[in-house]
MARLO-600790 format. One line per 10 residues: number of its first residue (from 1); their letters; for each residue y, z, x of C-alpha. Coordinates in nm, 2 decimals, padded with zeros to 4 digits. Each point is the difference from the previous one (the first is absolute). Example, Ala and Ser with C-alpha at 12.3 -4.5 7.8 and 13.67 -1.06 7.14 Angstrom:
! MARLO-600790
1) as) -00.45:00.78:01.23 ~ 00.34:-00.07:00.14
***
This chain:
! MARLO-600790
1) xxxxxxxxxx) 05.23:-01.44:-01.84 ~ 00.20:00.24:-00.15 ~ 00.13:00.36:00.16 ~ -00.22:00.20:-00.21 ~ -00.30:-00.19:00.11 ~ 00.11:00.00:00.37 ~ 00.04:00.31:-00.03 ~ -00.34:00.09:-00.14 ~ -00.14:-00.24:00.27 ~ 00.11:00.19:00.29
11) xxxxxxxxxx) -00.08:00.32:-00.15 ~ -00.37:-00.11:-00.04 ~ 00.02:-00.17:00.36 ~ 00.09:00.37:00.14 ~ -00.28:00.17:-00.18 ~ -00.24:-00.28:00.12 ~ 00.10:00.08:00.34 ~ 00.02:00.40:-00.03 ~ -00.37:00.00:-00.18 ~ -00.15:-00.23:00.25
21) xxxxxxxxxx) 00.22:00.13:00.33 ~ -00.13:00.37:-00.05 ~ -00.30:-00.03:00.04 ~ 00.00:-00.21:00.24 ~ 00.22:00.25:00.24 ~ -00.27:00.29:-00.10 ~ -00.31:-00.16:00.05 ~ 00.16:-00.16:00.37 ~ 00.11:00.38:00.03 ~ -00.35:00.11:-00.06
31) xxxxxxxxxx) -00.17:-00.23:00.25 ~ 00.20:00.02:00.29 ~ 00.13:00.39:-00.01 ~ -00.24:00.18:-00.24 ~ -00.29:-00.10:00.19 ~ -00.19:-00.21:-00.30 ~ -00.25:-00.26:00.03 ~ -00.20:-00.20:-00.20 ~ -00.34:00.17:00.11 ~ 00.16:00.34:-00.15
41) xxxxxxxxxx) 00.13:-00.11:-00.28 ~ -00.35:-00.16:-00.17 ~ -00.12:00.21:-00.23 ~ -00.36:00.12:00.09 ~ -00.31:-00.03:-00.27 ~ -00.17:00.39:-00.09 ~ -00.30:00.06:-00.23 ~ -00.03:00.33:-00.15 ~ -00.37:00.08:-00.06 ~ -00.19:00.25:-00.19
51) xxxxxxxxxx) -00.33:00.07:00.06 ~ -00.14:00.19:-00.31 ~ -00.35:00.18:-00.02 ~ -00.17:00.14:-00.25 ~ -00.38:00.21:-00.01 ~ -00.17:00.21:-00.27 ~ -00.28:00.24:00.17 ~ -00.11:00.33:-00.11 ~ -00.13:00.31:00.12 ~ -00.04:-00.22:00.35
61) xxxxxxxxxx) 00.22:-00.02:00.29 ~ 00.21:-00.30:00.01 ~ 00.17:-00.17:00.31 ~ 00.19:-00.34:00.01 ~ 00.02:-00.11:00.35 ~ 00.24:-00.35:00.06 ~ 00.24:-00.16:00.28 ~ 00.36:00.04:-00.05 ~ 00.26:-00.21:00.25 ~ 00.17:00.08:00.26
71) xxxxxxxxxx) 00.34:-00.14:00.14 ~ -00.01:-00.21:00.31 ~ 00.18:-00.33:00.16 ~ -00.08:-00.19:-00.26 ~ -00.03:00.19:-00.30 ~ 00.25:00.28:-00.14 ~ -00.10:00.27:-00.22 ~ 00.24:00.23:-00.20 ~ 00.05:00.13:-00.33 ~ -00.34:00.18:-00.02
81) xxxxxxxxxx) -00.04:00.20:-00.27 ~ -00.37:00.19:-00.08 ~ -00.09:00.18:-00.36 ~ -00.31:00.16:-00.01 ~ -00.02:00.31:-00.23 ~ -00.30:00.19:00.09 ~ -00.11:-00.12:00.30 ~ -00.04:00.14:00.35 ~ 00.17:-00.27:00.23 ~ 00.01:-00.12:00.35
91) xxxxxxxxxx) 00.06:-00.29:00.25 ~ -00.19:-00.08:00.30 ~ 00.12:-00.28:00.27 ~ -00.30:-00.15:00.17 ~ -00.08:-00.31:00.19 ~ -00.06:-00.20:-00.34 ~ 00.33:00.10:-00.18 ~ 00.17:00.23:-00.20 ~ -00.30:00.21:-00.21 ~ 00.14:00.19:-00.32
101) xxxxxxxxxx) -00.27:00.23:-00.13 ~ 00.04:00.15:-00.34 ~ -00.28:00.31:-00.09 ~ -00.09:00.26:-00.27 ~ -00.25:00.24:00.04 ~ -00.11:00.00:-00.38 ~ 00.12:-00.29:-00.18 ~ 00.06:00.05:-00.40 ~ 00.07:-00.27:-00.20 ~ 00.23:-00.33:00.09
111) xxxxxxxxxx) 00.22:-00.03:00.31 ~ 00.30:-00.24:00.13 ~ 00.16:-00.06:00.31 ~ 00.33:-00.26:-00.01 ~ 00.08:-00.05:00.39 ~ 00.32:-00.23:00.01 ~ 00.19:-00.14:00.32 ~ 00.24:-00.28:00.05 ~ -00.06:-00.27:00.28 ~ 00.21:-00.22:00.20
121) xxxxxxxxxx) -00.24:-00.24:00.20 ~ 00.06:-00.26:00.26 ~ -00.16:-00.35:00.05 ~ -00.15:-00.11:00.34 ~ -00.15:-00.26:00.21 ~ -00.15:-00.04:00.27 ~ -00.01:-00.26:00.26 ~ -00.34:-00.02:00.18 ~ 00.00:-00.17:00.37 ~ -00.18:-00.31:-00.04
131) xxxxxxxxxx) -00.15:00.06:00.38 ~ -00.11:00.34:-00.06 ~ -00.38:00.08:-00.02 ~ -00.16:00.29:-00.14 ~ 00.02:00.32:00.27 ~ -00.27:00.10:00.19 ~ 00.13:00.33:00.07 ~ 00.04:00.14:-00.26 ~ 00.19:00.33:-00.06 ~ -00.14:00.35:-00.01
141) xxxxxxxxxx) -00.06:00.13:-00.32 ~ 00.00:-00.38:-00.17 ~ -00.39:-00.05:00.09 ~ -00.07:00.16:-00.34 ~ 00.18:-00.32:-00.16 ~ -00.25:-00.25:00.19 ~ -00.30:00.19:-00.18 ~ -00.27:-00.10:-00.25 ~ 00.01:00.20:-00.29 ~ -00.22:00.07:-00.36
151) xxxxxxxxxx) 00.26:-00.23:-00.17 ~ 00.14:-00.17:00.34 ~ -00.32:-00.17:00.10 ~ 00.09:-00.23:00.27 ~ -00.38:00.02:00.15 ~ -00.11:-00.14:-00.37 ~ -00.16:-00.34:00.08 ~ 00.18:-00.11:-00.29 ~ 00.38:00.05:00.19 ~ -00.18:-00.09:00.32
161) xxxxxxxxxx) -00.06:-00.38:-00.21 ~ 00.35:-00.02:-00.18 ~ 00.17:00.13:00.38 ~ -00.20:-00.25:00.12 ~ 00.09:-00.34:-00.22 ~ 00.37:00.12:-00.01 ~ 00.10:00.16:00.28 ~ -00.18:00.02:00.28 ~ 00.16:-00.32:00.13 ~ 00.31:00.14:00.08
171) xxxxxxxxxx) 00.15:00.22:00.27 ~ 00.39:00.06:-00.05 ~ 00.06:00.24:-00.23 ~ 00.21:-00.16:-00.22 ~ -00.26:-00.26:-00.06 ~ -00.28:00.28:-00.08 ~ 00.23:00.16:-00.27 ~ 00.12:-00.28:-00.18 ~ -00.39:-00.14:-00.01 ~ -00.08:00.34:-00.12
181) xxxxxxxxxx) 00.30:00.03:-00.24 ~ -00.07:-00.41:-00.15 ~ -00.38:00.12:-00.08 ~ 00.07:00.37:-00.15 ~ 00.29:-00.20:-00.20 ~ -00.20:-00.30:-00.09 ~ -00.27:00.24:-00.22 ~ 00.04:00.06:-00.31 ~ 00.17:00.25:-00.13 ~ -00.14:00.27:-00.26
191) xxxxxxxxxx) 00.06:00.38:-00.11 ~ -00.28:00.21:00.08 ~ -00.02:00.36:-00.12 ~ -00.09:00.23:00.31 ~ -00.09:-00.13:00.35 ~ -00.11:-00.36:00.14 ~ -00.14:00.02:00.36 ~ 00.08:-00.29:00.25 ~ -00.35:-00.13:-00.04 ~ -00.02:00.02:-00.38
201) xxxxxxxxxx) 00.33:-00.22:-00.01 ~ -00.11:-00.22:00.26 ~ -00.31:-00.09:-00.21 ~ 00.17:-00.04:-00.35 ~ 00.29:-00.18:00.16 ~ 00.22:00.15:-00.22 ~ 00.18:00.40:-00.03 ~ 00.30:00.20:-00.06 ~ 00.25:00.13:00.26 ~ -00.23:00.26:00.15
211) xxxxxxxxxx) -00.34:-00.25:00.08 ~ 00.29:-00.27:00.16 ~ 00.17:00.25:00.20 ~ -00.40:00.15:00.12 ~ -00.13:-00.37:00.06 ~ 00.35:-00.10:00.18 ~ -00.04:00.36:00.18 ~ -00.34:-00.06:00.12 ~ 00.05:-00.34:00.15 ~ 00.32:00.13:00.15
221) xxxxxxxxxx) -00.21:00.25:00.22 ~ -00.28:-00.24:00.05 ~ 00.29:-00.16:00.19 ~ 00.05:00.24:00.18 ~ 00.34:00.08:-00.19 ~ 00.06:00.37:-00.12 ~ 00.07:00.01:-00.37 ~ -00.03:00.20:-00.23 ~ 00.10:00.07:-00.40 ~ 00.31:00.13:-00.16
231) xxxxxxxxxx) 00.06:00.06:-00.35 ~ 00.34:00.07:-00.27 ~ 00.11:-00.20:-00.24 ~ 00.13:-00.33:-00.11 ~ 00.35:00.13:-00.16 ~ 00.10:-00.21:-00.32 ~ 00.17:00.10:-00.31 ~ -00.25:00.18:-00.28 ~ -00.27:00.22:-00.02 ~ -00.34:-00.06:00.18
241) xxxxxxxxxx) -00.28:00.14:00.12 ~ -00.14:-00.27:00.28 ~ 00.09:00.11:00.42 ~ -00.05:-00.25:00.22 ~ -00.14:-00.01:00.36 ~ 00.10:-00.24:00.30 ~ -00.01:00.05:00.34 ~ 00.11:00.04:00.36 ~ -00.10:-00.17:00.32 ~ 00.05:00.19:00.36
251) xxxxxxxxxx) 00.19:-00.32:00.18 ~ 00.22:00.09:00.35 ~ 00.09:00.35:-00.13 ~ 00.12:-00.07:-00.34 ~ -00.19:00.08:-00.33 ~ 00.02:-00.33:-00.15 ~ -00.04:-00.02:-00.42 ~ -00.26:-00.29:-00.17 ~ -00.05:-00.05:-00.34 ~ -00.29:-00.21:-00.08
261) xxxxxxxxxx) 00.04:00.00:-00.33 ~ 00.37:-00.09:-00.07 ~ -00.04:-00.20:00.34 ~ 00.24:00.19:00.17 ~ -00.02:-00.09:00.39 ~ 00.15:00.23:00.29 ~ 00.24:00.10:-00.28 ~ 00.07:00.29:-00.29 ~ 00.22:-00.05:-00.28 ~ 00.30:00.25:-00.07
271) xxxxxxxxxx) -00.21:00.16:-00.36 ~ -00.35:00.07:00.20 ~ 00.02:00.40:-00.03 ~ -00.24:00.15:00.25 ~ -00.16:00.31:-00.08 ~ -00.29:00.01:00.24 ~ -00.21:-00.13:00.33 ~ -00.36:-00.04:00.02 ~ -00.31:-00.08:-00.24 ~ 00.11:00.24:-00.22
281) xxxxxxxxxx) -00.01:00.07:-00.40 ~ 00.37:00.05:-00.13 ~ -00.12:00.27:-00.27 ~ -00.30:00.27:00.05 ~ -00.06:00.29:-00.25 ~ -00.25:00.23:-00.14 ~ -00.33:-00.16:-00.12 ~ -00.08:00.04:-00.43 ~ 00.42:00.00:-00.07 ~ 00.15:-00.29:-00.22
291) xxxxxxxxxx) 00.27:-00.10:00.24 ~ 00.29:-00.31:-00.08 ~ 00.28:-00.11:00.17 ~ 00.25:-00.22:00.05 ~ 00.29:-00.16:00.19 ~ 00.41:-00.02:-00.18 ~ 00.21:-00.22:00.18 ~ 00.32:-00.11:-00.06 ~ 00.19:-00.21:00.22 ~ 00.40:00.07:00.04
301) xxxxxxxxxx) 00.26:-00.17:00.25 ~ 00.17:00.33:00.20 ~ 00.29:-00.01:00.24 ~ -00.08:-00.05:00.37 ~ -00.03:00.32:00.16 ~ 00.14:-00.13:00.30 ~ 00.35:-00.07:-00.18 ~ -00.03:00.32:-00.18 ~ -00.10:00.19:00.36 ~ 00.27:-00.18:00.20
311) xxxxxxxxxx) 00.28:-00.10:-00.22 ~ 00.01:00.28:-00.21 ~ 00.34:00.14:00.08 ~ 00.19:-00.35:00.03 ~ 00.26:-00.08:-00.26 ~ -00.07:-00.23:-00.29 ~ -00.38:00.08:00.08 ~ -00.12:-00.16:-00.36 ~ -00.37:00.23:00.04 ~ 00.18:00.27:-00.05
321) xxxxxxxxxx) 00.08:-00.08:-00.36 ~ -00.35:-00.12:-00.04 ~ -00.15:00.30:00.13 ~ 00.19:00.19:-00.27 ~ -00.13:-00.22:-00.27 ~ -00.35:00.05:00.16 ~ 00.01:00.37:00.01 ~ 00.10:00.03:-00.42 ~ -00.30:-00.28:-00.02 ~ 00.15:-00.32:-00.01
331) xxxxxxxxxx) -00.24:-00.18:00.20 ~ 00.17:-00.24:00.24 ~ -00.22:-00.29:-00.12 ~ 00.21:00.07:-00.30 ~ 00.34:-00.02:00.11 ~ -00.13:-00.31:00.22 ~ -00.04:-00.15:-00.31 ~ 00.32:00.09:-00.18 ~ 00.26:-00.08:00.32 ~ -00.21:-00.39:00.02
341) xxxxxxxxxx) 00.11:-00.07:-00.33 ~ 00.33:-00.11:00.11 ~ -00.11:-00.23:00.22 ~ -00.21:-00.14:-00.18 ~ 00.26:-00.07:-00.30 ~ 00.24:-00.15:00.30 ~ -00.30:-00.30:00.02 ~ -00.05:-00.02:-00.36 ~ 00.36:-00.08:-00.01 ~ 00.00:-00.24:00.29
351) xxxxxxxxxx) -00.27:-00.19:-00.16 ~ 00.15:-00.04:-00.38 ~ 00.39:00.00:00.13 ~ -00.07:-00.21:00.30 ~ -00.33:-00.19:-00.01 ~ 00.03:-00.05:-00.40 ~ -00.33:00.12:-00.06 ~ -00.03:00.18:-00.38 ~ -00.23:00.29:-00.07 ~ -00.11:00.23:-00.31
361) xxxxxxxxxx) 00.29:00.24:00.04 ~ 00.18:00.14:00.26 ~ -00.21:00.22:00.19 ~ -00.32:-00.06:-00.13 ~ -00.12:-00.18:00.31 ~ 00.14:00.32:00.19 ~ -00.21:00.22:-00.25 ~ -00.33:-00.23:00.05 ~ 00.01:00.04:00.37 ~ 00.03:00.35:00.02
371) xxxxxxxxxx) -00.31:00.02:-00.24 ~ -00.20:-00.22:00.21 ~ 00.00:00.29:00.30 ~ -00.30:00.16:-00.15 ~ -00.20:-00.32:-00.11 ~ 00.11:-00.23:00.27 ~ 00.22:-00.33:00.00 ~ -00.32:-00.23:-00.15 ~ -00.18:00.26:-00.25 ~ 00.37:00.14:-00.13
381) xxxxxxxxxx) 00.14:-00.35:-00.09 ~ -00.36:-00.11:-00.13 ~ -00.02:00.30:-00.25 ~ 00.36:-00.02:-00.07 ~ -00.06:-00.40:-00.15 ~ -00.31:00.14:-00.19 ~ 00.15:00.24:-00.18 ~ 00.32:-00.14:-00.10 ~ -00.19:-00.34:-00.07 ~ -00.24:00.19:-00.25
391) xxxxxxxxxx) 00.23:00.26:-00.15 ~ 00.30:-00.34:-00.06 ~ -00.25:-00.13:-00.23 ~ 00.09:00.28:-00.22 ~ 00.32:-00.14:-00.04 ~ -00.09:-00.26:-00.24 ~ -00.17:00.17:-00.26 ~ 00.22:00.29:-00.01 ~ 00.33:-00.25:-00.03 ~ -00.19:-00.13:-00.29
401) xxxxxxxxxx) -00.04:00.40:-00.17 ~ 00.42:00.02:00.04 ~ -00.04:00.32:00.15 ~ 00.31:00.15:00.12 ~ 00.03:-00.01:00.35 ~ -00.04:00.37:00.14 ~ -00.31:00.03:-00.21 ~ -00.14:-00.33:00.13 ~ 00.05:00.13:00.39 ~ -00.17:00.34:-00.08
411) xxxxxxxxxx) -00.32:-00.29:-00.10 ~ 00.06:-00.16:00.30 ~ 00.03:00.35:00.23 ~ -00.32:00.09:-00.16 ~ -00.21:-00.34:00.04 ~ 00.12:00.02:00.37 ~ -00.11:00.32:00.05 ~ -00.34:-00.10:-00.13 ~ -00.02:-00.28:00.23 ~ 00.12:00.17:00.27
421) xxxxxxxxxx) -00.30:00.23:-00.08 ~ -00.25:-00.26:-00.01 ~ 00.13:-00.19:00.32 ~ -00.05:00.31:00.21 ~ -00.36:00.09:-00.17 ~ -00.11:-00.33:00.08 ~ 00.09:-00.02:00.36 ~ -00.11:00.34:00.05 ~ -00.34:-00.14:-00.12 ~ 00.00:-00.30:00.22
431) xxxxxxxxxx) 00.16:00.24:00.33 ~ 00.35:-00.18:-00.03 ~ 00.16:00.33:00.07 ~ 00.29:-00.14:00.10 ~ 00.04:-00.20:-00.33 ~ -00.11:00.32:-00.21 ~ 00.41:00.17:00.15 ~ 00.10:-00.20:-00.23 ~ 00.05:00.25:-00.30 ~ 00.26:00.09:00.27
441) xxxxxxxxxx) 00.23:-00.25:-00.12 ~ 00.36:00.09:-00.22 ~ -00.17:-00.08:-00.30 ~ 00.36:-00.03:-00.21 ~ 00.06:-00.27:00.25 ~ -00.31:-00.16:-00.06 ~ 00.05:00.04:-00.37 ~ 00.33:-00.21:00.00 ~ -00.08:-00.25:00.22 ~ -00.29:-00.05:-00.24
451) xxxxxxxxxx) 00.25:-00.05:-00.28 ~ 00.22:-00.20:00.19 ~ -00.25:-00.24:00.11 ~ -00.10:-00.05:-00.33 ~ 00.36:-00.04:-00.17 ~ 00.05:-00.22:00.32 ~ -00.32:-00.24:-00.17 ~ 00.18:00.02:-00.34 ~ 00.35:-00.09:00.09 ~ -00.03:-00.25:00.29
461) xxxxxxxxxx) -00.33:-00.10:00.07 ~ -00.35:00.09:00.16 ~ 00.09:-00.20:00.31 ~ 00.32:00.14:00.05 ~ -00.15:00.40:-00.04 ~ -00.26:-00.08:00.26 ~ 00.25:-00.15:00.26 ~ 00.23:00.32:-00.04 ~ -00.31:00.21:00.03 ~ -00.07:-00.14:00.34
471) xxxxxxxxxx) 00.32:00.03:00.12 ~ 00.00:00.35:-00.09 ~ -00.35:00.06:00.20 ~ 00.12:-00.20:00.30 ~ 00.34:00.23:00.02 ~ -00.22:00.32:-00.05 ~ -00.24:-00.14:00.27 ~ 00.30:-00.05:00.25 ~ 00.21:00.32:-00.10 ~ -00.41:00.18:00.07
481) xxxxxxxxxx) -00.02:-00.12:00.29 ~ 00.36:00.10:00.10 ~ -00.03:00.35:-00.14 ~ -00.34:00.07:00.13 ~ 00.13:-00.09:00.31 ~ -00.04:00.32:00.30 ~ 00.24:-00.13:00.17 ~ 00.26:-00.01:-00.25 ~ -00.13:00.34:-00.15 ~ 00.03:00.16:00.35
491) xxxxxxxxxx) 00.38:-00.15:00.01 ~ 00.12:00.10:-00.34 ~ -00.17:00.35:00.06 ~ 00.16:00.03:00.30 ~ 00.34:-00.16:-00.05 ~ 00.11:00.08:-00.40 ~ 00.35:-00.13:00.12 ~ -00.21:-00.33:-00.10 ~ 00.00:00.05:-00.32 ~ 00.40:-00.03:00.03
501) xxxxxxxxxx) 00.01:-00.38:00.15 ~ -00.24:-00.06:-00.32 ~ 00.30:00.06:-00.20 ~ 00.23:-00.15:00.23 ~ -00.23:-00.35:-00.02 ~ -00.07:00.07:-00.35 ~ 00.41:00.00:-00.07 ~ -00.02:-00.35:00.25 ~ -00.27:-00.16:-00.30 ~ 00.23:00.09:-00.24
511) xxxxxxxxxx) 00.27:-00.19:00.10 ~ -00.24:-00.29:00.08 ~ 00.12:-00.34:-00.21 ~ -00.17:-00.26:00.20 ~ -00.26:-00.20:-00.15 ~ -00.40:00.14:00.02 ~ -00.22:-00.19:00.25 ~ -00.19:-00.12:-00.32 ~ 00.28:-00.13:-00.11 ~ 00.09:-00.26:00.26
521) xxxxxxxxxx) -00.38:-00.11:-00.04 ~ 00.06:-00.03:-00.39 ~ 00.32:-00.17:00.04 ~ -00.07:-00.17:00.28 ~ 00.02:-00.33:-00.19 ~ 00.36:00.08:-00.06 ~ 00.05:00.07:00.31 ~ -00.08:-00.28:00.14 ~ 00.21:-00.24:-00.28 ~ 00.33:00.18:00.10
531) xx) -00.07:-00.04:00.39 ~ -00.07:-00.35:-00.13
***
């Protein structure tokens, strides 16, 4: 070896170890004097909702009664933000919720009220004794949740006959809820506009959320169980207009949650936003008014506000960059995104320098996963084939035209665009939403991995375009699941040092002049003849 590459080796050795040794000493710093741990470093999930409403009446007074939520132990509320020009507002806190009543005294024309909030929720289950039975004291000021009522009809000979075949055989709670929760489950489900009674479920054996949570409410007090109904909504990306209902069960003290139609047992999911308690409507207004509304949600990853609350004045405290991104709105979803990147190029690197595997392009893979966050793994890597499979096809006939090349890629842009189009139409028709994101994709990249693919066909062979096609999908598949990762999210959000050791092992690759691990099993055969 000569001096200059000695020289050049030890030089690359000490940035190695400086790269990767840093980081190290900060993030050991961080943990054991700085007071981090991994519970306050994940990044918590938010939704910002916005409820909008909108009524035309005239020459009539007009009110728009509805519940708005409340923070709590399991459920944070911030961010609230109210526009309603014209109206005469007010809240009132009662035992059902949170009531926001909007009025005018003569309405004149068309009206709308945009309420917006963010929401931080938590998930939680509950583990009901298997020995405990159903209280025969029961509480003062709980009787009222034992009681037959007009849509509660637990007297109904029709819930006396279904309490009788399904539950009346057992005597621990436990037992009488999950025989309660397997038969509200087991009916079908269906949307119904407006109300469904206990009975009228029980007879067609099939409702929505409200008739499963009335039937599984009615049993539940024929047990002698108090229960009663809560309502809010199921938080998921888009705009909608469905609330849901579920409901909780009086068991030693606690409130427990039950959702007969998701089959949620003793348990409540981190998105369930509850907005109200009791058999209740979520919306009431003025009778002879064309009223409309609807729910925006957007889901966004935030910071936890427990490493923001506690660590907020410790050095190298990453969230305070990220804050300042936030506050100029760079959402930190975003620069979640941007920092993974990295990381994700360090494994496409592994796997081409290392394992041997090829792939269209450099990044691409890198570029495909990131994509796939809004259609998921399956739907994202299924579109992506589609499209670049139909659009390739163009390669052929336009190679035959001689158009120049830049002209010939606009073609290509366009006929993915239209495809992209017609993908997401389609699945919107059949309610593939997931598969209709993906318009979402970069659709340059799309574009010239469609002409790739296709030269690929022209200059080596079908065969050998399909096999470097899959080897792209199964890197993109591994870097996706890498990337998408929380825990390594929470890490590099935490701990951007990081991204110095991916230089430092990304400097290590370069040097790398071993053989691939394909490699020994292609030349294996030669291998063997020289240990021979």
């Amino acid at each position: 070896m000569s001096e200059k590459n000695r020289l050049v080796s030890k030089f690359s050795i000490l940035i190695i170890a400086v790269f990767i040794l840093l980081p190290a000493i900060l993030i050991t710093l961080k943990y054991t004097v700085w007071g981090y741990s991994y519970k306050k470093i994940l990044p918590k999930t938010s939704y910002d909702v916005s409820i909008q409403m909108d009524a035309n009446s005239y020459g009539e007074a007009l009110y728009i009664k509805t519940y708005v939520p409340m923070s709590d132990s399991r459920q944070s509320i911030y961010n609230e933000v109210l526009n309603s020009p014209g109206f005469t507002h007010e809240v009132v806190s009662n035992e059902f919720g949170r009531e926001s009543k909007w009025y005018i005294a003569n309405a004149d024309g068309a009206y709308h009220i945009d309420y917006s909030f963010s929401f931080m929720g938590k998930a939680l289950q509950f583990n009901i004794d298997t020995m405990l039975r159903p209280e025969t004291n029961i509480p003062p000021g709980l009787s009222t949740y034992l009681e037959s009522t007009e849509n509660i009809q637990i007297n109904h000979p029709v819930i006396e006959q279904i309490y009788q075949e399904k539950v009346a055989r057992f005597t621990k709670t436990r037992m009488i809820l999950r025989a309660i929760m397997d038969y509200t489950y087991s009916m079908k489900s269906k949307p119904f506009k407006g109300l469904t009674d206990a009975v009228t479920a029980a007879k067609l054996n099939e409702a929505s959320c409200n008739g499963k949570s009335r039937l599984f409410v009615a049993l539940a007090r024929k047990a002698g169980i108090p229960a009663r109904l809560v309502g809010g909504i199921i938080l998921t990306d888009g705009q909608k207009r469905t609330s849901h209902q579920w409901v909780e069960a009086y068991i030693n003290g606690y409130w427990v949650p039950f959702d007969p139609l998701n089959n949620h047992f003793a348990y409540i999911p981190d998105n369930y936003l509850l907005l109200y308690r009791g058999d209740k409507f979520l919306f009431a207004h003025s009778p002879n008014i064309n009223f409309n509304y609807s729910f925006n949600i957007k889901k966004r990853l935030v910071a936890n506000p427990m490493l923001i609350e506690e660590l907020h004045e410790t050095p190298f405290n990453a969230y305070n960059a990220w804050q300042a991104f936030q506050k100029v709105g760079i959402p930190l979803g975003l620069l979640k995104l941007i920092i993974m990147l990295p990381l994700g190029a360090l494994f496409i690197a592994i796997f081409r320098n290392v394992i041997g595997i090829q792939t269209f392009g450099i990044f691409l893979p890198a570029l495909i996963a990131l994509s796939c966050r809004e259609t998921g793994l399956f739907y994202g890597l299924l579109g992506f084939v589609f499209v670049v499979g139909i659009v390739s096809i163009l390669h052929f006939p336009l190679e035959k035209l001689g158009l120049l090349y830049i002209p010939k890629m606009a073609i290509m842009l366009s006929a993915v665009v239209i495809t992209f189009l017609t993908v997401a139409a389609l699945a919107i028709n059949f309610q593939l939403y997931e598969l209709s994101y993906i318009s979402l994709f970069p659709i340059a990249v799309v574009t010239i991995t469609a002409e790739r693919f296709g030269r690929q066909i022209v200059e080596e062979s079908f065969k050998d375009a399909v096999r470097l096609t899959f080897q792209t999908l199964i890197v993109a598949a591994l870097v996706y699941f890498i990337i998408n990762s929380r825990t390594m999210q929470a890490f590099i959000l935490a701990f951007p040092e990081l991204l110095l050791s991916i230089i430092g092992l990304n400097i290590l690759l370069g040097r790398w002049i071993g053989l691939r691990v394909t490699e020994y099993y292609r030349f294996r055969w030669l291998m063997k003849a020289s240990n021979a």
